[in-house]
C-alpha atoms as one frame of an Amber mdcrd trajectory, in Angstrom:
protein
 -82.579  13.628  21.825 -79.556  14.797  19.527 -78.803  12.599  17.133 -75.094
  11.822  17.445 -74.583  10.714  13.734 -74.948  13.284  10.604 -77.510  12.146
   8.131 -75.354  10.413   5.960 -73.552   8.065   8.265 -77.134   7.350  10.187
 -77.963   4.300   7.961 -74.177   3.052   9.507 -74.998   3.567  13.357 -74.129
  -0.023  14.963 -77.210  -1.889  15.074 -78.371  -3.696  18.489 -80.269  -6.933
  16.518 -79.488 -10.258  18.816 -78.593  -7.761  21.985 -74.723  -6.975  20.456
 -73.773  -3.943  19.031 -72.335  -4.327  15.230 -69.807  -1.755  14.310 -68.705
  -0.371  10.915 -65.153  -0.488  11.215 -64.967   3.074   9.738 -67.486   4.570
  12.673 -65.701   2.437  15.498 -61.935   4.023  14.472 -64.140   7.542  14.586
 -65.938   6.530  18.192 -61.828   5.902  19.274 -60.363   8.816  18.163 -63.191
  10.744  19.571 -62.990   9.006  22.976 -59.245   9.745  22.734 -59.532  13.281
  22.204 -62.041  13.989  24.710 -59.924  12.023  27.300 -56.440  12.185  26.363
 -55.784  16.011  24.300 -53.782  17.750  24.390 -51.072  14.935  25.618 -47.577
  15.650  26.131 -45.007  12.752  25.974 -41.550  11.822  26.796 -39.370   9.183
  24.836 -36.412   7.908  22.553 -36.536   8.243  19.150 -36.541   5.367  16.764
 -36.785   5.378  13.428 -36.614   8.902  12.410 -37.665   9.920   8.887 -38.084
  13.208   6.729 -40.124  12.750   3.312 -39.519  14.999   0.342 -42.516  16.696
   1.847 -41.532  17.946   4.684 -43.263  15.829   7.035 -41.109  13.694   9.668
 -42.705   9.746  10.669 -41.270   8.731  13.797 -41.771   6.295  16.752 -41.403
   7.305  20.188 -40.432   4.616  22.443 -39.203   3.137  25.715 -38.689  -0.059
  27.734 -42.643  -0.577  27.656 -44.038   0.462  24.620 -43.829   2.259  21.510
 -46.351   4.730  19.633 -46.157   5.721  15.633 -45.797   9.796  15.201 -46.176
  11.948  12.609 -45.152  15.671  12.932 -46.224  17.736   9.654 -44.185  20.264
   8.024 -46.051  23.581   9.344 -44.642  21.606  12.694 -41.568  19.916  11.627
 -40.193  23.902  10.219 -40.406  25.202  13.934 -37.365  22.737  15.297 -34.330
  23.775  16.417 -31.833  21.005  16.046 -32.027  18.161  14.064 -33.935  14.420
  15.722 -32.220  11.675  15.014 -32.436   8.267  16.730 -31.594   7.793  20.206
 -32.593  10.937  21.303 -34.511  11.471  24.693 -37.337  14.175  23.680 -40.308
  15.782  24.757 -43.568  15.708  22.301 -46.744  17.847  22.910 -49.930  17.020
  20.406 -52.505  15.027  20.200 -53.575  11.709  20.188 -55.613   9.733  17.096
 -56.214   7.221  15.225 -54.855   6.706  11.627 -57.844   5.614  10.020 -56.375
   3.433   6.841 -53.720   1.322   8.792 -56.293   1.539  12.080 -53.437   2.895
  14.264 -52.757   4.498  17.453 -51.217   7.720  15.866 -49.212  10.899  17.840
 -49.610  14.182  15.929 -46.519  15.993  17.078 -47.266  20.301  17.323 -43.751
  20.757  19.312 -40.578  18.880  19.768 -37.705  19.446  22.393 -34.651  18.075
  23.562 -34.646  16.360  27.080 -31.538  14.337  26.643 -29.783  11.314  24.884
 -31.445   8.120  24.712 -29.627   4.961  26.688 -28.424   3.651  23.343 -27.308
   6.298  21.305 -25.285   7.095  25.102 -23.656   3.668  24.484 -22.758   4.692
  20.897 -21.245   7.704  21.766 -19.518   6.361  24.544 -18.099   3.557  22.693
 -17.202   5.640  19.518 -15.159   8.041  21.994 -12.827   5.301  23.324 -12.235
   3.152  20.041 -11.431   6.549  18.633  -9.201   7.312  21.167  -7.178   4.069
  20.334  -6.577   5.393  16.974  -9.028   2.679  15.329 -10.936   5.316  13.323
  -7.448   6.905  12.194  -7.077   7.429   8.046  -3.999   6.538   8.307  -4.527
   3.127   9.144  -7.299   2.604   6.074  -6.377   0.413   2.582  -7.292   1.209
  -0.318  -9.366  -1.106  -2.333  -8.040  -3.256  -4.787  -8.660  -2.135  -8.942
  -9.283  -5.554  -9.840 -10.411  -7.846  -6.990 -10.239 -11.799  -7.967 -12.938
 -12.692  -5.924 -15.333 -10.261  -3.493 -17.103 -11.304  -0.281 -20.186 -10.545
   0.995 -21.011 -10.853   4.732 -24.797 -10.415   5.119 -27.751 -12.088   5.683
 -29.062 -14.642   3.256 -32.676 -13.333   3.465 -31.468  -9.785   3.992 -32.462
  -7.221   0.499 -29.303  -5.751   1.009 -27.952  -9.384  -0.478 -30.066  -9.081
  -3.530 -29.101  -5.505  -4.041 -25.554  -6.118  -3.959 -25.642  -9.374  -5.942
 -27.697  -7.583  -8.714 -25.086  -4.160  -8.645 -21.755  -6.985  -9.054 -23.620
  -8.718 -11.744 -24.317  -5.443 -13.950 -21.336  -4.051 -13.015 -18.871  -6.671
 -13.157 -20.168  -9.949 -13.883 -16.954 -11.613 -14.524 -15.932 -11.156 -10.710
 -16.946 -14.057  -8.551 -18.829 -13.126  -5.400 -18.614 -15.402  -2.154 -21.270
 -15.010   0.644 -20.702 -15.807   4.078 -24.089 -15.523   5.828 -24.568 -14.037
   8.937 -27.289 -12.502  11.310 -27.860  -8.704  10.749 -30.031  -8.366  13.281
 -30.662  -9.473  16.968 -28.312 -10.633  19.907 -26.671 -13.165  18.435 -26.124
 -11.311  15.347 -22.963  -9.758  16.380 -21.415 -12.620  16.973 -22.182 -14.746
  13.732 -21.061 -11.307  11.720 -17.829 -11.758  13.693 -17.400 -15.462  12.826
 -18.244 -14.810   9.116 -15.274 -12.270   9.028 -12.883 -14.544  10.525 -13.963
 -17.119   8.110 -13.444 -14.814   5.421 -10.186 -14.517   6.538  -9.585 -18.183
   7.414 -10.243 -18.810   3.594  -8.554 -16.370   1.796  -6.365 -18.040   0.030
  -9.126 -21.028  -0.807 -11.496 -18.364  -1.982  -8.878 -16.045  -2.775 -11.155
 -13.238  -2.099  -9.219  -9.251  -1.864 -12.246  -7.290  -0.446 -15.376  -7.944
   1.628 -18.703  -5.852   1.899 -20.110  -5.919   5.208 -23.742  -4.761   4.574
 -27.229  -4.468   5.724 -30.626  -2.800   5.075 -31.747   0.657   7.205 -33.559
   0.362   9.970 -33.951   1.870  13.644 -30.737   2.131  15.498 -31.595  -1.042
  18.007 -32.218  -2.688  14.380 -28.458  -1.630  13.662 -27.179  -2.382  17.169
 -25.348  -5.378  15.920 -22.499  -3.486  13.876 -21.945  -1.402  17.008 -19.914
  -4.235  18.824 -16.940  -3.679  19.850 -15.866  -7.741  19.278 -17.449  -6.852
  15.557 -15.065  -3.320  14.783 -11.931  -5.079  16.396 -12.312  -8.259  13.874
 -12.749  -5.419  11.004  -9.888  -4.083  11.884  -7.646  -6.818  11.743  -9.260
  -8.603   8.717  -6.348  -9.107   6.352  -8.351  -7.952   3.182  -9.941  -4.454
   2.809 -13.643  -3.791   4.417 -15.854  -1.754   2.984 -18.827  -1.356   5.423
 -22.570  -0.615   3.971 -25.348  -0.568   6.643 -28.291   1.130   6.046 -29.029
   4.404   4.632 -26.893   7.581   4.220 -27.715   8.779   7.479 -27.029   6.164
   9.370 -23.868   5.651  11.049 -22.949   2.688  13.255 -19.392   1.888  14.504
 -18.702  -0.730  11.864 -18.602   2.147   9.319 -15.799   3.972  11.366 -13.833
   1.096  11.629 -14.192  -0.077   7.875 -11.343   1.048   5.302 -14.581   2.300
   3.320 -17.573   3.774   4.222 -20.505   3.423   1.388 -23.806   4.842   2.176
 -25.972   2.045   1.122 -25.112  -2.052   0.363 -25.520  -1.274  -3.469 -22.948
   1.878  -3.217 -20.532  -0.426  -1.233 -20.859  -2.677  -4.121 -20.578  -0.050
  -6.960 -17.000   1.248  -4.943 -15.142  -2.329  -5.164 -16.145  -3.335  -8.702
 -15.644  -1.269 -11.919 -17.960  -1.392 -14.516 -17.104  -4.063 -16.669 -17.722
  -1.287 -19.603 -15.044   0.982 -18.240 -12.337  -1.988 -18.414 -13.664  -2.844
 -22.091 -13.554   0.353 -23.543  -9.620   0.709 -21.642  -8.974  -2.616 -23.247
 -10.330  -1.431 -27.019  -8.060   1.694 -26.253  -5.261  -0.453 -25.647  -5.649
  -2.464 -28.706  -6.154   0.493 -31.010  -2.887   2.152 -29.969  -1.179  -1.037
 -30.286  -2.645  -1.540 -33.573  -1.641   1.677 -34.887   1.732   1.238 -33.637
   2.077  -1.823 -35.443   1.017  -0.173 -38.406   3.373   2.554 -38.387   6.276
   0.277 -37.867   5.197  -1.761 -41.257   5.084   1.150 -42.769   8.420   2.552
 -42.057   9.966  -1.083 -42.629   7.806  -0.825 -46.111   9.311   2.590 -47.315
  13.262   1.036 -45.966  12.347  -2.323 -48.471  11.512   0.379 -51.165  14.916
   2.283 -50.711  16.945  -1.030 -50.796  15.017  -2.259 -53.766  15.808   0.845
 -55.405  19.285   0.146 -54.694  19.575  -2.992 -55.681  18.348  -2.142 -58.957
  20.719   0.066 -59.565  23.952  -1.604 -58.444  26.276   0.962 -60.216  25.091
   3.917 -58.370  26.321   2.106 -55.438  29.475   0.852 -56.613  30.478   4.203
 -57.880  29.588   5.851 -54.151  31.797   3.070 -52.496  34.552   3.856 -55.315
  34.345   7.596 -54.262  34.552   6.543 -50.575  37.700   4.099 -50.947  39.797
   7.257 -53.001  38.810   9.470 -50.379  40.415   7.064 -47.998  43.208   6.081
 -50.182  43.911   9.903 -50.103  43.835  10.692 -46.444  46.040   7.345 -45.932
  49.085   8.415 -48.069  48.831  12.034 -46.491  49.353  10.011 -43.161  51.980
   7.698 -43.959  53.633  11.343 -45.065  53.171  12.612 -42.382  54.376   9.644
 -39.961  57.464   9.308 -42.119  58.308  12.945 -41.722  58.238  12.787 -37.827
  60.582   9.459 -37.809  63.308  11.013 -40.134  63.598  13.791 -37.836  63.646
  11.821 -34.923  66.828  10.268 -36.874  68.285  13.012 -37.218  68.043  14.069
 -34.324  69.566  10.508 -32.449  72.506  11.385 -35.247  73.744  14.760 -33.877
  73.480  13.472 -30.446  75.132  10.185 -30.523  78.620  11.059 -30.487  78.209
  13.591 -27.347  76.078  10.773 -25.281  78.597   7.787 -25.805  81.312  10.234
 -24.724  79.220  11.421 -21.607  78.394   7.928 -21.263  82.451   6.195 -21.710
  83.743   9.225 -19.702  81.049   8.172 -16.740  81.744   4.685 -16.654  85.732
   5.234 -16.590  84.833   7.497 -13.545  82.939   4.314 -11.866  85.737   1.648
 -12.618  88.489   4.292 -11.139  86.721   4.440  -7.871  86.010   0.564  -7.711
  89.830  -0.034  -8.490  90.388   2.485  -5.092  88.187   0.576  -2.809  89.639
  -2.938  -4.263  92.929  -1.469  -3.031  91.559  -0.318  -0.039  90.793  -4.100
   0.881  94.077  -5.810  -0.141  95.307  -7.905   2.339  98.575  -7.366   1.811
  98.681  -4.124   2.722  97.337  -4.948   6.669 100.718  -7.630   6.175 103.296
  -4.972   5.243 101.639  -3.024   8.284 103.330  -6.004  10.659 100.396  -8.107
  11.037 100.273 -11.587  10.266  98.098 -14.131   9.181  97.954 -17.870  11.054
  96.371 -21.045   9.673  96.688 -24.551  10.778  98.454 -26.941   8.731  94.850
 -27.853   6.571  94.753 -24.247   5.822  92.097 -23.052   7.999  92.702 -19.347
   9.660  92.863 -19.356  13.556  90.931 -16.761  14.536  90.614 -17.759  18.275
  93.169 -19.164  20.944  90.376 -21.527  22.052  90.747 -23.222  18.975  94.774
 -24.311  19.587  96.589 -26.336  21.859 100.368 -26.764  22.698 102.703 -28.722
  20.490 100.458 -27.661  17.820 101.414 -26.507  14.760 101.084 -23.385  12.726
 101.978 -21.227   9.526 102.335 -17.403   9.747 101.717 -15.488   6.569 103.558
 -12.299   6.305 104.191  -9.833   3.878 106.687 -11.340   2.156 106.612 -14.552
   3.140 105.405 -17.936   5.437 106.734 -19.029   8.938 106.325 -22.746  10.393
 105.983 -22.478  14.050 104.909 -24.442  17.170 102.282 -23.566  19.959 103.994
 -23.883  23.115 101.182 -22.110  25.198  98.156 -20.289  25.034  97.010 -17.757
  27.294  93.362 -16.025  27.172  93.293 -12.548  27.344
């Protein structure tokens, strides 16, 4: 008989004392992965990806999954240098390798040799799906994003109070900008009624605004699988973003990941502590501004003393010397004196020929002026004439007037028996109205 265990591993061959078999846990994992090779190998696999990661060595640790199970892969570089389009999470693919055990974690392990597409995974479809239409509403536009504000009073955070992503961003405020107050509203990052307490923590945010007086919020969470994100891809969730009346700045998971909260956000950040770095300047940066402010104050202060210094030394100067100053103001007031006579010259000059001028020409205009207004009373005396009365008399008209004096300038306004003076030309005329007749 072959003996099925090298010499070395003989003394650990599972025993049979009492009629059970005691394995070392080291040779049962072996007796598995054996039985699984022999049984299984080479498998090939179809699934969605969850979970997708690349280390700095090349190698990629995945999970394939579906509805009834999942299974832990790992897919070395050698392997992971043949693909030919990048895995990511949601992805329907087809694996071929074979099946083990990972020894120090005693797990069911998937050693991936070849990777291929075989279509989109149920959730990621959903993502897409739902990206395409809230884009085509213009809620991803960059237009409609606000920038953050320089100096926030307060900042919320809408997170979980167990979640590391709480801690990270508490710890990043606090060296940052520890004079900022931060105000949590907890939510549920993760499960199905996450999405729903995240959207009551944002309107609550908003609801208290002006209590909390809060100008930006950080929506944020950990990394993790994309049914571990599924909560910020609600559509509820990106509509309350949206309309929050205070900037969001959205910071779920790691750089790669992408849910629909981030398109929606005014500000992506690629992790929580980013997203807290963005809203809050270093509290150095604002110190240092502040020194630089002082110092150019101070030096402007100190160049106005010293200009007002060196004008204190001139007038001192002056004032102990009092004669220098009273001949300068002596030199001044001739100077003046001088150009005042030269002006009163000057104006006297222009008014004695101005005289002289009104002599030579007053005799001429008071004879233009006497001959003009003889010419004006000659042709009123004419039209006085014109409208002497005396001259319509002497033409054979008369004048009549009742006895009172009163001219009669109507036959309605006489009656027989009545009488009447005539003026003529030369003289009056008592008469008597015997009739009247109307023309």
């Amino acid at each position: 008989m072959v003996d099925a265990y090298p010499s070395h591993e003989r003394l650990l061959a599972p025993s049979s004392e009492g009629g059970s078999r005691i394995w070392p846990v080291g040779s049962l994992l072996r007796a598995i992965a054996q039985s699984l090779e022999s049984r299984f190998n080479p498998v090939a696999v179809q699934g969605e990806l969850s979970g997708f990661s690349r280390a700095s060595s090349g190698h990629c640790y995945f999970s394939l999954k579906d509805e009834q199970g999942q299974v832990r892969c790992a897919m070395f570089r050698r392997a992971a240098g043949l693909l030919d389009f990048s895995p990511r999470d949601g992805q329907l693919v087809e694996l071929r390798g074979r099946l083990g055990v990972y020894e120090p974690r005693g797990e069911l392990q998937l050693v991936v040799e070849s990777m291929q597409q075989a279509g989109q995974g149920s959730l990621f479809e959903q993502f897409l799906q739902l990206k395409a239409r809230l884009e085509a509403e213009g809620l991803f536009a960059s237009a409609r994003k606000r920038l953050l504000p320089v100096m926030p009073r307060a900042i919320g955070v809408v997170t979980s109070l167990g979640a590391a992503a709480l801690h990270d961003v508490v710890t990043a405020l606090q060296r940052r900008a520890p004079h900022i107050p931060v105000v949590i509203y907890p939510a549920s990052v993760q499960g199905i009624q996450a999405a729903g307490e995240l959207r009551a923590a944002l309107l609550k945010a908003a609801e208290r605004q002006a209590t909390d007086q809060v100008d930006v919020l950080l929506l944020v969470r950990g990394g993790g699988a994309m049914e571990d994100l599924w909560a910020f891809n609600d559509e509820l969730l990106a509509r309350t973003i949206i309309a929050s009346p205070m900037p969001v700045v959205c910071g779920v998971g790691h750089e790669t990941d992408f849910t629909i909260a981030d398109f929606c956000a005014d500000v992506r950040a690629p992790t929580p502590t980013a997203a807290a770095e963005l809203c809050a300047q270093p509290q150095t940066s604002w110190l240092a501004a502040l020194e630089q402010a002082f110092s150019r104050l101070q030096n402007g202060v100190d160049r106005q003393m010293q200009a007002a210094s060196q004008r204190l030394d001139r007038a001192t100067a002056r004032a102990r010397q009092p004669s220098h100053l009273l001949i300068r103001q002596h030199g001044r007031l001739g100077v003046i004196a001088q150009s005042l006579g030269h002006a009163m010259q000057l104006a006297l000059g222009q008014e004695m020929r101005r005289l002289e001028a009104l002599s030579s020409d007053l005799p001429k205009v008071l004879a233009a002026r006497l001959m003009h207004s003889r010419h004006r009373l000659e042709r009123a005396q004419l039209r006085l004439d014109m409208l002497d009365p005396h001259l319509v008399l002497q033409r054979g008209y008369a004048w009549l007037a009742n006895l009172e004096g009163h001219a009669i300038t109507s036959v309605k306004t006489t009656h027989p028996g009545q009488p009447v003076r005539a003026t003529l030309a030369d003289g009056q005329v008592d008469l008597t109205v015997v009739a009247r007749r109307l023309i």
